[in-house]
Structure formats: structure tokens, C-alpha cells
C-alpha positions in Angstrom: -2.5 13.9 -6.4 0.6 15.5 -4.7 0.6 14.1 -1.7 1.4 16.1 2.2 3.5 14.7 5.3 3.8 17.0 8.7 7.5 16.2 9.9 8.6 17.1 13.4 11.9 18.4 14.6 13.0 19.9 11.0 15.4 22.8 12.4 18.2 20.4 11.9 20.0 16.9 11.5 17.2 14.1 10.1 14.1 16.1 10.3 16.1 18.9 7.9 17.4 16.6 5.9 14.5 14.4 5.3 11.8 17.5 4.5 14.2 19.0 1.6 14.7 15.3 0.4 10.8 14.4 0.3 9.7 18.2 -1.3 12.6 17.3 -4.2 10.7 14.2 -4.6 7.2 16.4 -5.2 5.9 16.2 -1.7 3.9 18.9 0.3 5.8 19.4 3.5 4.7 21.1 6.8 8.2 21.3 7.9 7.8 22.2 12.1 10.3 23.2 14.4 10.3 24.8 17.8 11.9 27.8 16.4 11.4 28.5 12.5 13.9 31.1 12.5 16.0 28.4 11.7 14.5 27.0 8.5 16.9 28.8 6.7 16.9 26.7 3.0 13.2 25.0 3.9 11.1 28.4 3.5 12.2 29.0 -0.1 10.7 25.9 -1.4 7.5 26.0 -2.8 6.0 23.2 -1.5 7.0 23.5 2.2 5.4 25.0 4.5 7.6 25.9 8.3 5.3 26.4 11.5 6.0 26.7 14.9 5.6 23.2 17.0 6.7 22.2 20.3 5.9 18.5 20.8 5.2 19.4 24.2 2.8 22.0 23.6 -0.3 21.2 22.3 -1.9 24.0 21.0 1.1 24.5 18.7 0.5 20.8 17.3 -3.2 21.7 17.1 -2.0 24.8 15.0 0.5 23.1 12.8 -2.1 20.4 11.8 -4.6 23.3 11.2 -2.0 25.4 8.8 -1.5 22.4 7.1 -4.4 21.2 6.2 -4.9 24.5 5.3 -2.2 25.0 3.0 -2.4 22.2 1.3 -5.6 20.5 1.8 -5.1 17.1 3.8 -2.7 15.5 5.5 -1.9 12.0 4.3 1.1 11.3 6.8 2.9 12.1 9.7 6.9 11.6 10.5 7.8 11.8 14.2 11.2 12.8 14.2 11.8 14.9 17.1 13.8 13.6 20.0 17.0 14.1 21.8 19.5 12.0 23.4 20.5 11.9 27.5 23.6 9.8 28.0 25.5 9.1 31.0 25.1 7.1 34.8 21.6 6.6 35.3 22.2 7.1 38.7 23.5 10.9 38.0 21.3 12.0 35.4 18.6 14.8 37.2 15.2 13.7 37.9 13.7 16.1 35.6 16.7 15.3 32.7 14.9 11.6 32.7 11.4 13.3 32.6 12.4 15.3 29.5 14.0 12.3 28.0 10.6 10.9 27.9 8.5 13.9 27.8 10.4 14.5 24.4 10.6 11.2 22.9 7.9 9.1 24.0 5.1 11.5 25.1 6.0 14.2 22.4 5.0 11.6 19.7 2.1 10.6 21.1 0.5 14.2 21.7 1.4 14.3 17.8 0.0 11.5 17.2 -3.0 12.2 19.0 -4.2 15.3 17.5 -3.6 14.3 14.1 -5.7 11.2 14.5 -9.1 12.7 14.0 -7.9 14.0 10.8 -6.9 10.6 9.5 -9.6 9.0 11.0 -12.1 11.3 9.0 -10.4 10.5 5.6 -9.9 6.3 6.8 -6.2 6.6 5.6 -3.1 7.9 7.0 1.0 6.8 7.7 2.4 7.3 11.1 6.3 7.0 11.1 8.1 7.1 14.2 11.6 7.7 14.3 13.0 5.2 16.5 17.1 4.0 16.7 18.9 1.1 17.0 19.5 2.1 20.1 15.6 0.8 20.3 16.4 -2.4 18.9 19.8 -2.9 21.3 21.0 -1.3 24.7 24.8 0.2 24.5 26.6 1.1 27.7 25.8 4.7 28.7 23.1 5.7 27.0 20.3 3.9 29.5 17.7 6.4 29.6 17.9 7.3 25.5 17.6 3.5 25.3 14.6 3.2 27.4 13.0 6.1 25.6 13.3 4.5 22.3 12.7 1.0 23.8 9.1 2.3 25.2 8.6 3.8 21.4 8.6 0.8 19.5 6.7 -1.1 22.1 3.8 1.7 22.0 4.3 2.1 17.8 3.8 -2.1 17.3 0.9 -1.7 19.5 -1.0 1.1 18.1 -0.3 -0.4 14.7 -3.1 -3.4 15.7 -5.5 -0.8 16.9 -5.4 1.6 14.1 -5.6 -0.9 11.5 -8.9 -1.1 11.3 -9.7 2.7 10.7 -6.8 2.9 7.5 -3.9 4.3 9.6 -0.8 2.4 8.9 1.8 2.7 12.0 5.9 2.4 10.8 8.7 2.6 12.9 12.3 3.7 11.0 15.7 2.3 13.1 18.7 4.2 12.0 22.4 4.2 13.2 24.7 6.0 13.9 24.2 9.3 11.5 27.8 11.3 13.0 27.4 14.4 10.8 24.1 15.6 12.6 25.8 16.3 15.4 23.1 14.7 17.5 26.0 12.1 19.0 27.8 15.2 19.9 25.6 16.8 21.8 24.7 13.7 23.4 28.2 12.5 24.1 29.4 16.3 25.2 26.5 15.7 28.2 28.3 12.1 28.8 31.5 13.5 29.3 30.1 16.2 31.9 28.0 13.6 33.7 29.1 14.2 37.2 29.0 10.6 38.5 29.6 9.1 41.6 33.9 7.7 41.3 32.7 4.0 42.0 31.2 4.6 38.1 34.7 6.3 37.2 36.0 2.8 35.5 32.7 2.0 33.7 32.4 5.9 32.2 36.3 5.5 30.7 35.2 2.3 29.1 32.1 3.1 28.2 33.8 6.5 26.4 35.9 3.5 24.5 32.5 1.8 23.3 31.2 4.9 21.6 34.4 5.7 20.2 34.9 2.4 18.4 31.1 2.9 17.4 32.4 5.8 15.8 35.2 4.3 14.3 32.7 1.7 12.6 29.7 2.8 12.8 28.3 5.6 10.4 25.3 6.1 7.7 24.5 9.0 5.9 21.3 11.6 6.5 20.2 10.3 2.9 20.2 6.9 3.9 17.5 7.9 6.5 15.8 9.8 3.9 15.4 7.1 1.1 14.0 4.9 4.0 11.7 7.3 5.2 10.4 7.7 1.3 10.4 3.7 1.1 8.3 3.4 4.0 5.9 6.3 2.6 5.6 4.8 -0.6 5.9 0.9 -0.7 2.0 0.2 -0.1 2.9 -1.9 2.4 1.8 -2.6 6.1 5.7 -3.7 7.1 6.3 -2.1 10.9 9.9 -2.1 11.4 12.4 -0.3 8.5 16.2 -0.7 9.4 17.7 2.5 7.8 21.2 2.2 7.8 23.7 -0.9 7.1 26.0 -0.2 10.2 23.8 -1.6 12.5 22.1 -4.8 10.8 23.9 -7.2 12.3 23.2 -6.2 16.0 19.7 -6.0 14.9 19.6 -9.6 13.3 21.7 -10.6 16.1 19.2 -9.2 19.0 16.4 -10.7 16.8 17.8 -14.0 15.4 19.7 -15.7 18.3 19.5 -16.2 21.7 19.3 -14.2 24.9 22.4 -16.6 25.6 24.2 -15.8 22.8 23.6 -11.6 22.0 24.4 -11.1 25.6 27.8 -12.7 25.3 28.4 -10.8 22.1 27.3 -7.9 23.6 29.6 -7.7 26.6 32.6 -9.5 24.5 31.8 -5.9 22.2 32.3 -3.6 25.5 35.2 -5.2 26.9 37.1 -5.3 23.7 36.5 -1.3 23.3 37.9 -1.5 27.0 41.2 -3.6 26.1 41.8 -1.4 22.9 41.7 1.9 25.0 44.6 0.7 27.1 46.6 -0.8 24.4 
């Protein structure tokens, strides 16, 4: 039987990328957005369906799930990609920038998650994929609040993998790099640049600039990397959690995961202030 996953955040980057890749590979998608004016491409293929869906906004979730199911009969999975990235000073970031941060990325997925429960609950079986980073794995200079956003997702994804275990759902959490051709670093980084910070911070925002340049420079996987993970994940029968999706970043993950506190910290920092000394050379 063909099988149906609901995908959040499709307008663009990822979420685009990854609904066109799973419908060539003879997928129902429920391809939702915020505004589905701008599914140019998505709404001419046969097997997708685009609806309306603010993460925020329940009703529209409720409605998503509902056309659906609809549409296609069942729902056997769901891919939390929508999310955005604040960067800059903590300490000059707007209160209510840091409650969207979270209100987005961590509380989005869960109303998603939430409301589509019931319907995998009723059927014992179900995927949950939440798109997480590295940038969950490992904190970079700058980016504090995206970090703690993704941070608090993969905490709340390991644990509701235990709990729904029992009822069929299978919980999976996908950490990609640095994917430069969405533009999503660019919007992020244009924000950085803007940040209005206090000038004690002036020395730490000109070297953490360097940072994500050299990150840049080195860093770098492919939407289609993401996508081939994402099917993986979908399709390997497995109950494995935690899917690194692109190469550029597995050796900060192992690092963070296979040494010391001691030792990543040192590598870390030794990282940032060799962005710093290349800037001035």
C-alpha cells in the first residue's frame, strides 16, 4: 500500500525539497505551509496534497490532519520540519524574538505532534521525525537561542520515544548541517549582522562573524542529502532515534559524543579562536 507522510514547513528549503523527493519515490504527501500560494511545483503532482498549516495555530493542524486523512486515507507518518533560526547576543535578542524561537521550534512540533497522536494511536503505528540540527548535537558561538531551541527538541523527541513505544509510534530525530543553498543561514545570519548589541559584545560578534564564515568555507551538504535520510529513517524498519544527515558535521558529533567534556571543550574554543586569528591575518 502506498504509503502518506504530513510534512511541515514545505514553502521552501528542506521541507520543499524533501516532499517532491518522497512523492518521486511513490509517497502520498500532505505538503503544508503557512502560505500555499507558494507551492508553486508541489500542486502539480498527483500525489501531493498542499494545505494551509501554521504550527502555531491549531485549528489549521487540526484541518491539515483532517484533509489528509481524507485525501488519502491514513496517515502513517509525520515530518516536523518547520523552524527558523534567531542568531545573535542573547542579551540583545527581543523578549518576544526568544519566545518565537521556541514557540516555532519546540512548541510548534509538539502541537503537531499532539493532534496527530490520536490518529496514530487509533491505527497502533506511526513515525514521528523531528528535524533537529547539529546545532542540537553542539553549541557554536552566536547562535544561543537556535541552539537552545534545538537542544530542548532532542531532549523532548528521546523522551517521548520511551512513552510512545508501547502504543506503535516510533519517535526519530534527523541532525543535518549546514545546507547553504536554502538560504535559511542567510536569513539567519542577515539578523546576526543587524543584532544591535551592547559594544562590550563588539569583539565577540566580529569573531564570531569569522566562525560562521569558516563554517561556510567547510561546511556544506546538499538538500538531497537531508532527503535520502529522511527516506532512510522512514523506511529502515528500525527503532534507531538519532540520523546524522550530512557528513560535514560527523566529526563534531562523534567528538561531543565520544570524548570528554575536557577534551570537546578545548576543541571547541581552539575552533573559535582559530576563525578569530584567520580573520586578522
Amino acid at each position: 500500500m502506498t504509503r502518506t507522510v504530513l510534512i511541515t514547513g514545505c514553502s521552501s528549503g528542506l521541507g520543499r525539497n524533501t516532499a517532491a523527493f518522497l512523492a518521486k519515490k511513490g509517497w502520498n504527501v500532505v505538503a503544508t505551509m503557512r502560505q500555499p500560494e507558494r507551492a508553486v511545483g508541489l500542486d502539480q503532482l498527483p500525489n501531493v496534497l498542499v494545505t494551509s498549516l501554521a504550527v502555531e495555530d491549531v485549528e489549521s493542524i487540526r484541518s491539515s490532519i483532517k484533509s489528509g486523512a481524507s485525501r488519502f486515507g491514513s496517515i502513517d507518518a509525520l515530518i516536523n520540519n518547520a523552524g527558523f533560526g534567531v542568531t545573535g547576543v542573547f542579551e540583545s535578542v527581543a523578549p518576544d524574538k526568544v519566545r518565537e524561537q521556541f514557540s516555532v521550534n519546540v512548541l510548534g512540533a509538539m502541537n503537531v505532534i499532539r493532534e496527530i497522536l490520536p490518529h496514530f494511536r487509533s491505527r497502533r503505528s506511526g513515525i514521528v521525525i523531528n528535524m533537529s540540527s547539529g546545532s542540537g548535537v553542539f553549541a557554536v558561538p552566536g547562535a544561543s537561542l537556535y541552539c537552545a531551541s534545538k537542544f530542548a527538541l532532542e531532549g523532548f523527541s528521546e523522551a517521548l520515544s520511551y512513552e510512545l513505544s508501547d502504543i506503535g509510534v516510533c519517535v526519530k530525530v534527523i541532525e543535518p548541517g549546514g545546507i547553504f543553498s536554502t538560504g535559511f543561514f542567510d536569513r539567519a545570519n542577515k539578523e546576526f549582522c543587524a543584532t544591535n548589541a551592547p559594544k562590550d559584545y563588539q569583539d565577540f560578534l566580529s569573531r564570531a562573524t569569522a566562525f560562521h564564515a569558516g563554517l561556510r568555507r567547510t561546511f556544506g551538504g546538499t538538500e538531497d542529502d537531508v532527503a535520502e535520510c529522511i527516506y532512510t529513517a522512514l523506511t529502515d524498519g528500525t527503532n534507531q532515534l538519532r540520523y546524522v544527515a550530512t557528513k560535514d558535521i560527523e566529526h563534531l558529533i562523534d567528538m561531543r559524543r565520544s570524548t570528554s567534556e575536557e577534551q570537546y571543550m578545548a576543541s571547541m574554543r581552539a575552533m573559535f579562536e582559530k576563525s578569530s586569528r584567520e580573520r586578522t591575518i
